[in-house]
Structures are given as C-alpha cells and as structure tokens.
C-alpha positions in Angstrom: 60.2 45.0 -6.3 60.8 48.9 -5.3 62.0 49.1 -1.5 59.5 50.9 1.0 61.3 53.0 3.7 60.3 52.8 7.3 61.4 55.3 9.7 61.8 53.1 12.5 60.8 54.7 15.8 62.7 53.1 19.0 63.5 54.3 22.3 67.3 55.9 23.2 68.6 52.3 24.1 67.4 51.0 21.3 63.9 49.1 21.6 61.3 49.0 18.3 59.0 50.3 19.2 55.3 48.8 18.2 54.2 51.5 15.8 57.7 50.3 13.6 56.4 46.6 13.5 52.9 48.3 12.3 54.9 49.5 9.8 56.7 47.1 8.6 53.6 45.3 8.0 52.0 47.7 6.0 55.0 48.0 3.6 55.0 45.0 2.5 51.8 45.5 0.8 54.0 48.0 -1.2 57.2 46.6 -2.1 60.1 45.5 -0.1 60.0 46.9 3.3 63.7 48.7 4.3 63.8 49.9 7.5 65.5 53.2 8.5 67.9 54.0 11.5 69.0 56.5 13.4 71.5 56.2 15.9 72.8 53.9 17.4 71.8 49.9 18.9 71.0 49.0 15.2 73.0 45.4 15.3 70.7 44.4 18.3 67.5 45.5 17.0 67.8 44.1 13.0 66.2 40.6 14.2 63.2 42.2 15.4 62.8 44.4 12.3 63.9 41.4 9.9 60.8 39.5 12.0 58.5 41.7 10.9 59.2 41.7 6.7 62.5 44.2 6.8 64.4 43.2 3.9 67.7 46.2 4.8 67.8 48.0 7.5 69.8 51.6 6.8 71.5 52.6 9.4 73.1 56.4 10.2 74.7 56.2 13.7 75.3 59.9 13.9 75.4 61.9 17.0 73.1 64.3 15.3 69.9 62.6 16.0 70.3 62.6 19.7 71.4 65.9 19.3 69.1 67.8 17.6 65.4 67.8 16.8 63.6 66.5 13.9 65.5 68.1 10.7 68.6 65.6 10.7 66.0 62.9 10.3 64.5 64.5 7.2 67.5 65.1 5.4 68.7 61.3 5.9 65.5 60.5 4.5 65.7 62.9 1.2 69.4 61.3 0.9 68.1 58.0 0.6 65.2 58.9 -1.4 67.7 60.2 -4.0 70.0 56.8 -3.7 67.4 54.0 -4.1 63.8 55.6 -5.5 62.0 54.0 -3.2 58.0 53.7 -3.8 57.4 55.2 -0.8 58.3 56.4 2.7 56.2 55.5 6.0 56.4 57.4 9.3 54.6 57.0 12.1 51.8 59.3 12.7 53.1 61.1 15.5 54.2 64.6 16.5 57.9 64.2 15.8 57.0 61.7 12.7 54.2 64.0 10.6 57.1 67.2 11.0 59.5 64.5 9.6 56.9 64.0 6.8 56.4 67.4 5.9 60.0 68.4 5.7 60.6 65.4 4.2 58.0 66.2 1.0 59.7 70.2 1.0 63.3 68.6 0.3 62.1 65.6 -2.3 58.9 67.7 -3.8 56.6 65.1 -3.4 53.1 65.0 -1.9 52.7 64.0 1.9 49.3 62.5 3.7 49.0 62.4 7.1 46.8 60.5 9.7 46.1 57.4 7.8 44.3 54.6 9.4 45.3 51.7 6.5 48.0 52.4 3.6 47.3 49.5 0.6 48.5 48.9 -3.0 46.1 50.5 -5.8 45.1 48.9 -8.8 48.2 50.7 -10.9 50.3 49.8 -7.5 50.5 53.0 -6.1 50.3 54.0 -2.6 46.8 54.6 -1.3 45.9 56.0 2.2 42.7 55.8 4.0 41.7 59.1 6.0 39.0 59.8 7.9 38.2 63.9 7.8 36.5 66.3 9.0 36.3 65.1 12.5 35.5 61.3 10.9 32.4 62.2 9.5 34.0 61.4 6.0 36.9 59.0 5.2 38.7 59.3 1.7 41.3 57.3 -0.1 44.1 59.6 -1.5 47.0 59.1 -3.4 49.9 61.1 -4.4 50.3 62.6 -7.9 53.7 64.0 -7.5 57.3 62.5 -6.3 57.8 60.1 -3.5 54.7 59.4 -1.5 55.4 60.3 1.8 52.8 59.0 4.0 52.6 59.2 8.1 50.5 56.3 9.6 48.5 56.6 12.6 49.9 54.5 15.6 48.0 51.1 16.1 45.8 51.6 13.1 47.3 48.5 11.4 47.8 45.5 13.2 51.6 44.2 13.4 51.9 40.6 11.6 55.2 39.1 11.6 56.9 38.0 7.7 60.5 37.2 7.7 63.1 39.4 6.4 66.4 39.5 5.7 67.5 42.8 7.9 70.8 43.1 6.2 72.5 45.8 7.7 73.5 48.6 5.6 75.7 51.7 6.9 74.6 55.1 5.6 77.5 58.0 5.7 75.2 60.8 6.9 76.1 64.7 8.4 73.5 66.8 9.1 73.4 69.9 7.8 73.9 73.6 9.5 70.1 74.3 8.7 69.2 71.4 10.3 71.1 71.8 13.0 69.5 75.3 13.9 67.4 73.5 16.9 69.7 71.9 19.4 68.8 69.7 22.3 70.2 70.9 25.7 68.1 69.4 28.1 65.8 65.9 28.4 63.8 64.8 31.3 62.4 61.6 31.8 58.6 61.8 31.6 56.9 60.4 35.0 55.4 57.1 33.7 53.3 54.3 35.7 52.4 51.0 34.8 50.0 51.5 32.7 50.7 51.4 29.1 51.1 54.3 26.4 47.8 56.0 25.7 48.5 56.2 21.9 50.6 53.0 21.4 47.6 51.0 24.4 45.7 47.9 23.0 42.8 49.2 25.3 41.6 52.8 26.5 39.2 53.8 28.9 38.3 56.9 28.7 36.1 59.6 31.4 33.8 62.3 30.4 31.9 64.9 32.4 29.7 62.4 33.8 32.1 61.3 36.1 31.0 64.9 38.0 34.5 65.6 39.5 37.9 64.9 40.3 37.5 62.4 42.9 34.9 61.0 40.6 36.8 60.3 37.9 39.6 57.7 39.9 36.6 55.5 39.2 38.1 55.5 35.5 41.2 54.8 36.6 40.0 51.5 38.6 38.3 50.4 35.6 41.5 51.0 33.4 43.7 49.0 35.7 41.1 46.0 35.5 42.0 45.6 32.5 45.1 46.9 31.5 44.5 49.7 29.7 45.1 53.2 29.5 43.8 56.2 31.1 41.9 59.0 28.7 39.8 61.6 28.9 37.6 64.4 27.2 38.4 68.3 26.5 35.6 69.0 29.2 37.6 66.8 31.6 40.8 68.0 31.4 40.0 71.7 31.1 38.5 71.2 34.7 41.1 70.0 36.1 40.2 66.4 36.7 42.5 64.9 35.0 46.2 66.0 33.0 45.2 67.5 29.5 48.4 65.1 28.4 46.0 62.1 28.1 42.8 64.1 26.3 41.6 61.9 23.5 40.3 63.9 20.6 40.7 66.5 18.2 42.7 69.3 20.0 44.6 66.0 22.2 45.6 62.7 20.9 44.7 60.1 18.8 44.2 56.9 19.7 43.3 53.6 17.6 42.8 50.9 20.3 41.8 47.2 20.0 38.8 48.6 22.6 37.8 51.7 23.4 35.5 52.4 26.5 33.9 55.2 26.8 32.5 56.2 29.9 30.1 59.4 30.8 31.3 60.7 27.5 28.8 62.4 25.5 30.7 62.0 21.9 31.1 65.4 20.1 32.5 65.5 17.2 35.6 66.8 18.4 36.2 63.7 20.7 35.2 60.9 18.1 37.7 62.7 16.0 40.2 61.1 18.0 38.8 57.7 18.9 36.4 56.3 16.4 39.2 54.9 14.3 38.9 51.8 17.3 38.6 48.8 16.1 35.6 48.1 19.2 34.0 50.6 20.9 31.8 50.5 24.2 30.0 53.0 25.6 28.3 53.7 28.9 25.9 56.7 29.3 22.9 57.5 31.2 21.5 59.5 28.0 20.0 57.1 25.7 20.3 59.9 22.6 23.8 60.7 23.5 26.0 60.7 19.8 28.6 58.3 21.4 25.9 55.5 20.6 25.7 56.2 16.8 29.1 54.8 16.5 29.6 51.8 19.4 29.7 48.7 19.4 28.2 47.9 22.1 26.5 50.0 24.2 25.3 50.4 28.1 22.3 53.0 29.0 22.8 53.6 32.7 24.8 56.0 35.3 28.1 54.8 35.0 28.5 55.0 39.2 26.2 51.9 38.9 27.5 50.2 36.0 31.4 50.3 36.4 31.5 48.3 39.7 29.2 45.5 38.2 31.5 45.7 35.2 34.3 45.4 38.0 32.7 43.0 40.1 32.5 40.6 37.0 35.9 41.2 35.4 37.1 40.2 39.1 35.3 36.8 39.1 36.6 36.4 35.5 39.9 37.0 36.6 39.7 34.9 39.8 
C-alpha cells in the first residue's frame, strides 16, 4: 500500500494539533498514512500520531523551520516525494499550509487542490477532493492528472477517528536551501488569546450580523458563545464597522470555518458569508426576516428579533446546564 504524507501541524512545544488527527484519518482512505515533522518534540508526540492511523512519522529537526517561513517546509516535502512516491500529500487548509501546497506542486510538477471539505479513494484509487465553488453554490469532485496529488484540506471538515499505527520514527537529513531561506523570522509575538476556543479549529461558532445594531449590541453574541463553548464570529458588515475585530470574520474575504454547529445570528447570508460557513455540519439561524437567504441552507431555523430570542435560548441552556 503507497504511503500518504501528512504535514503535521503542531504548536512550538510540540502539541498535534486537531487539524493533523483530521488528517490522519482521511489518509487512510488512501494508503498508509506517514506523518511529516518539522522540528523538534517528535519522540513525544509519535503516540498521538500512531493513535490516529500514522504508520512513520518523518521527522527533520532543523533549526530552519522555526527560523524561516514556509519555503523550508516545501522543500522537505519535494525531498520526500522524490524518496518514497507517495500517493499523495495532505496539508491542512490553512494560510501557512495552501502556500506549502502550491510551492510544493512548483518543485514536484504535480497538480494541487485547495479547500476540500472530504478527500476519498476513486474507483481507479486515486485521490479525489470535494470542493465547493463559487461561493458554495456548486461543489465538484477533482482529481489530479499530473504528478503527486497535492491536496490542502479544510480544518474540521473531516471528523478525526482514531486507527492504530505504528509511528515508527524515521530521521530525515534535511538543509534548507538559500532560496528558501530568502524570508527570515526575526520577530514573534504571542497572539492575545482567551478561553474560548480557535474560530477555525471550534466545534461550535456563533456568529453576529448587522442585526445586532452596534457594538454594545453585539456582546450579546459573545454571551451566547460562552454558553456554549464556542467561538466568537462575525460578518464583513460587522467587522468593517467596527464592532467586532475583522480577525474573526467568517466568510469569503475572512475565514473559513467547518463547525459541528454553526449559529447564525442577525446574519442575513450573502453569498459571500455562506462561502465561509455552509460547509457546517448543522446550521441554525435566527433572523427577524422570514425571506432572509441564511434560511435556504439551515437546519434549523428561528424567525424572530434575535434581542428576544437569545436570552430565552440563554435562559434555557442555563436550566439545562443547572
């Protein structure tokens, strides 16, 4: 069976993170699943990665990865394309992850598809992605024709289900090149983070719209969120006035999120918005406009102003929770 290579993502002291196990999982519906490391804490993290279906996990503990931006990463991936043929390579669909991709498919000449939402085994055995595009009005299954498919998967479109692995650890001799080391770090700050969890990683989002009429309207949002556990998003019409940091717009100009439940509250659901939500596995919606789009693709759905229908929703998660 052809190994599958995983860029795992994990934080700088070594944690795997959830998008990896995601993965992992969808690997193994393509071959053996090797995971992919870079830097160091390898040695403590192989038993989560083996938990999850990782057969080997490659590890590079260079310097270079903490060092420099994205390119090292690529290269260690076109290196180990070479070395073992894999029958594909899966990133996480994120920022640093889809530039991995692309460079990735310049050095090896192979195709590359980004933002999937499910990766599965054709009838031939080949790699095939699901996409929704143009703003999720259309989704499409594509393959690639040429090379290694190099495929980036949208974080917490698949859900993580654990298949032992062996996780033999395998050292990889890895430099990066001058090219790639053209962009150097010399500065990180630690992002300001509260308990609530990571909007694009979060099992459940709550998100505010312009109904939520201003600033001091919006915290109402927040309340909701931390009733349940969730994390705090908003639209382009909310962010652009100031109501709320434009780091947590949901949509097509700001993230994309593929939650276990999506709330959507005073949203209106243009295009541009379900572009980066409708991928949720359940979406509600509350809105006092019975024709407003955000209906046409919720699950469930509440007609009424949402100053009226959030504290009864609050009122009753409380007793549930008491």
């Amino acid at each position: 069976m052809a190994e599958v290579l995983v860029l795992a993502e994990h934080t700088a002291d070594g944690e795997v993170k959830k998008v990896t196990l995601e993965l992992l999982t969808a690997a193994r519906r393509l071959g053996s699943p090797s995971a992919v490391w870079t830097g160091p804490g390898a040695e403590a993290a192989a038993a989560r990665l083996g938990e999850y279906g990782a057969e080997k996990v490659y590890v590079a503990d260079s310097p270079d990865f903490g060092d420099y931006v994205v390119a090292p990463a690529a290269e260690l991936l076109a290196q180990l394309v070479a070395s073992v043929s894999p029958a594909a390579v899966l990133v996480a669909g994120t920022a640093d992850g889809k530039e991995t991709a692309g460079r990735l498919a310049v050095k090896t000449g192979s195709g590359v598809l980004t933002d999937a939402v499910d990766v599965t085994a054709g009838e031939d055995g080949a790699p095939v992605a699901e996409q929704p595009n143009f703003g999720g009005a259309i989704t499409v299954h594509s393959v690639v024709r040429k090379g290694t498919p190099v495929i980036a998967v949208r974080p917490n479109a698949v859900s993580p289900e654990a298949s032992a692995g062996a996780a033999v650890v395998e050292q990889v001799a890895f430099t990066a090149s001058d090219s790639a080391r053209a962009a150097r770090v010399t500065e990180r700050a630690a992002a300001e983070k509260g308990e609530r969890p990571d909007l694009t990683e979060a099992q459940i989002v709550v998100s505010g719209g312009r109904g939520t009429g201003s600033e001091e309207g919006f915290k109402i949002i927040e309340t909701l969120a931390d009733a349940l556990g969730a994390a705090v998003g908003a639209s382009r019409a909310v962010t652009d006035a100031g109501w709320y940091p434009h780091q947590f717009q949901v949509g097509q100009t700001g993230k994309t999120v593929s939650p276990q439940l999506y709330v959507a509250v005073g949203i209106s659901g243009a295009i541009q918005h379900r572009a980066g939500m409708q991928t949720s596995k359940t979406i509600m919606a509350i809105n006092k406009d019975a024709e407003a789009p955000i209906f046409e693709i919720a699950d469930y759905g509440i007609v009424g102003d949402l100053f009226t229908v959030v504290p009864q929703l609050l009122d009753e998660i409380g007793k549930r929770k008491g």
